[in-house]
C-alpha positions in Angstrom: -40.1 11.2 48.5 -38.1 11.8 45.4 -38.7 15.3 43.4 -39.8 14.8 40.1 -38.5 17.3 37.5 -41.1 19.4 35.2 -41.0 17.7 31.4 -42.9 21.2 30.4 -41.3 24.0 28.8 -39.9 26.8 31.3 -43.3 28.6 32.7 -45.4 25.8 31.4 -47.4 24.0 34.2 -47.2 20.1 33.3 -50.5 18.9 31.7 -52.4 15.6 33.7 -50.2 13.5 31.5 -47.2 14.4 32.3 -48.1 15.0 36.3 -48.8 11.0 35.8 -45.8 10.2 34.3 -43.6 11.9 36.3 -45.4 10.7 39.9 -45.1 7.2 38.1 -41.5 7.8 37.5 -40.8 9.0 41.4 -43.2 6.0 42.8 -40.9 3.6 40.5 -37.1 5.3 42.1 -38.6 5.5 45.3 -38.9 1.9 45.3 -35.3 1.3 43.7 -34.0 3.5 46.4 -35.7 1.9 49.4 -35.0 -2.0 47.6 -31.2 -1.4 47.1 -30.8 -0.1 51.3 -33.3 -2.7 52.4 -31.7 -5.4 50.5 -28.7 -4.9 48.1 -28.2 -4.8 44.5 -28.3 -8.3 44.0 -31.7 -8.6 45.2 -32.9 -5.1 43.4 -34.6 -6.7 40.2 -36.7 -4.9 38.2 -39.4 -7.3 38.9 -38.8 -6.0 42.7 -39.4 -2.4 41.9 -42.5 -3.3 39.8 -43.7 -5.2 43.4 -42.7 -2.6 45.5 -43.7 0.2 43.4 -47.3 -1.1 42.4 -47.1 -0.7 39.4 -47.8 -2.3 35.9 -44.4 -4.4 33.8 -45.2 -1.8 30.6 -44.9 1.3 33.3 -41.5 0.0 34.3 -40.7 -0.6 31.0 -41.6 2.5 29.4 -39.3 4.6 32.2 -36.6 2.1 32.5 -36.2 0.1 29.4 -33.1 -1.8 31.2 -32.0 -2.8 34.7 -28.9 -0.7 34.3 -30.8 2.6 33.9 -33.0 1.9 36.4 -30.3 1.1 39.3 -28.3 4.5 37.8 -31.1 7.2 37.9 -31.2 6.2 42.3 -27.8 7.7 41.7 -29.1 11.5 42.5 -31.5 10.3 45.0 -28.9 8.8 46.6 -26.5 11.9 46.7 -29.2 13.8 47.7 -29.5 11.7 51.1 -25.7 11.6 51.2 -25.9 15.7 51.2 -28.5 15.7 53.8 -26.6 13.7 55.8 -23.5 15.4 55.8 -25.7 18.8 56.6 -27.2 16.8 59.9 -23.4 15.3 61.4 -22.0 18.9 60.6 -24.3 20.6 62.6 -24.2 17.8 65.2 -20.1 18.4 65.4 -20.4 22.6 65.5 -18.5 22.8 68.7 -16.1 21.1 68.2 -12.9 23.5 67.5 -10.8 21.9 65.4 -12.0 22.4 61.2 -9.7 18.9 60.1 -11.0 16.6 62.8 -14.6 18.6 62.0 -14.6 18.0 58.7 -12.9 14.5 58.4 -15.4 12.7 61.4 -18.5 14.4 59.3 -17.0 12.6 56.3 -16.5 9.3 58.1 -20.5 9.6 59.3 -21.8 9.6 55.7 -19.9 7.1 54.7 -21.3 4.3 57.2 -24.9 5.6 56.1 -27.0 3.2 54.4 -27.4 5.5 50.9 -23.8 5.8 50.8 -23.2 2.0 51.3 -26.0 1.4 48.4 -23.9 4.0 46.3 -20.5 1.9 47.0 -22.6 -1.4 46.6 -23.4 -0.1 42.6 -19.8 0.8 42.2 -18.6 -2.8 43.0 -21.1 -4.3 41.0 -20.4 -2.4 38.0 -16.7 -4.1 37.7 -18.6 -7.0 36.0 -21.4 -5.4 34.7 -20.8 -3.2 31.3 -24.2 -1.8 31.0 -24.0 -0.7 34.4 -20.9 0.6 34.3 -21.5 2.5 31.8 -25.0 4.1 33.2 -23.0 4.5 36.1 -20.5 6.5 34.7 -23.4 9.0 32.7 -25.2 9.8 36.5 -22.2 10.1 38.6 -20.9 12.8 36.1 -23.6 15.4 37.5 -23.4 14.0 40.6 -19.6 14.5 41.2 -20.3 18.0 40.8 -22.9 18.3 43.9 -20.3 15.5 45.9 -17.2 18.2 45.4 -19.1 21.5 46.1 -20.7 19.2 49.4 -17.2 18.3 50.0 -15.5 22.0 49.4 -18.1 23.0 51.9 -16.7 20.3 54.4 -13.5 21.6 54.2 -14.3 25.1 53.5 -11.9 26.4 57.2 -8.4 25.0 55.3 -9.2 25.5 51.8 -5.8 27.8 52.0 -3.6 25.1 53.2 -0.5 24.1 50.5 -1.6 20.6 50.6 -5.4 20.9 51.1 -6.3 19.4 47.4 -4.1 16.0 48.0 -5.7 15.5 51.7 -9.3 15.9 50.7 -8.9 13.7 47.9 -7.0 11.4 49.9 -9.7 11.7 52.9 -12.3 10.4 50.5 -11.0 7.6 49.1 -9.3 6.0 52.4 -12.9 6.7 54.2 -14.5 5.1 51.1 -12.3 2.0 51.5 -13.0 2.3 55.3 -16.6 1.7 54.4 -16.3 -1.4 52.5 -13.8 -3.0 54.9 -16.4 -2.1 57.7 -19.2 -4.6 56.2 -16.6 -7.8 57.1 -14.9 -6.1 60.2 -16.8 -4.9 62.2 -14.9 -2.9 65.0 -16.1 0.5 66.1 -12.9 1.0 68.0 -10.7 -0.1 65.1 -12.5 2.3 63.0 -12.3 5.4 65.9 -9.0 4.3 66.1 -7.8 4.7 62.3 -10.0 7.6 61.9 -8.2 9.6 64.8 -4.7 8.1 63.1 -5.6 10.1 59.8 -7.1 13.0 60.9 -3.7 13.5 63.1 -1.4 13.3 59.8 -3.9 15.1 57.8 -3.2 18.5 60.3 0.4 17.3 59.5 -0.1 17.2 55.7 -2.1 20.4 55.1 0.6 22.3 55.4 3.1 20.3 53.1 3.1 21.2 49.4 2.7 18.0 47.5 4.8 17.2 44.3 3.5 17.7 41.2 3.5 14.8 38.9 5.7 15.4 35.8 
């Protein structure tokens, strides 16, 4: 269930009112969240959410005046199951002994997760979509903050390495296009395979010093 956040001054408990709105509010992404994994974007219409949800068009309305912001507040839901599942692979992988091949295969994990698919799915759309674009680009900006400190964390045994900031940022983005090539090609094996390829030449790469761009 998604947390709602208290609208009431610091100290304040929320009046009846604002208890309702904000369950209404929770009820209303719950049912964006569970409509974009179940069944994409495309097929995550308002008019879906109100169904889903149960709840009247002028309660939708009155949260999420436009489709737009109501497929970018999932955003933190989303990162929040992204985080949590990060926290489940990494405890999953605690014996084994090498930190790169740890911290890259817990990486490779969340990506093949549904929330993180429904994350990438918004991205993609967005090319062609303005509004969303740019609601997307207002929600990710607090959530890039929780996806590096989840990352750091990740990586936390070779945060001294010369090269550690170009191979993290490197990790994300080929395990991100990973993901996407994964929905038409569908090899585990492949996937092991490549995985295994980069982890070995990011050991190799830690302890380079990257250029600087001039």
């Amino acid at each position: 269930m998604i947390e709602t956040k208290n609208e009431s001054p610091a100290g304040e408990k929320p009046t009846r009112r604002e208890e309702s709105r904000m369950a209404t509010r929770a009820l209303l992404l719950d049912a964006a969240v569970s409509s974009l994994i179940d069944i994409g974007v495309a097929r995550t219409t308002t008019l879906e959410v109100q169904r889903r949800a149960g709840v009247s068009r002028g309660a939708l309305l009155h949260h999420f005046p436009s489709h737009a912001e109501l497929l970018s507040a999932t955003i933190e839901e989303l990162v929040r199951r992204n985080e949590s599942s990060v926290r489940q692979t990494r405890a999953r992988l605690t014996g084994r002994s090498d930190p790169v091949e740890r911290a890259i295969q817990t990486l490779a994990a969340t990506v093949s997760q549904p929330s993180y698919m429904a994350e990438l799915e918004l991205w993609a759309v967005a090319r062609t979509d303005p509004d969303l674009r740019a609601a997307l680009v207002a929600a990710e900006r607090p959530a890039r903050k929780e996806n590096e400190r989840v990352v750091a964390e990740v990586f936390a045994q070779v945060s001294d390495r010369p090269g550690y900031a170009p191979v993290v940022a490197i990790s994300l983005e080929f395990l991100r296009g990973l993901a996407i090539s994964g929905v038409l090609r569908r090899s585990p094996a492949r996937r092991q395979q490549l995985i295994s390829q980069w982890t070995w030449a990011a050991r190799l790469l830690l302890e380079q010093e990257f250029p600087v761009d001039s």
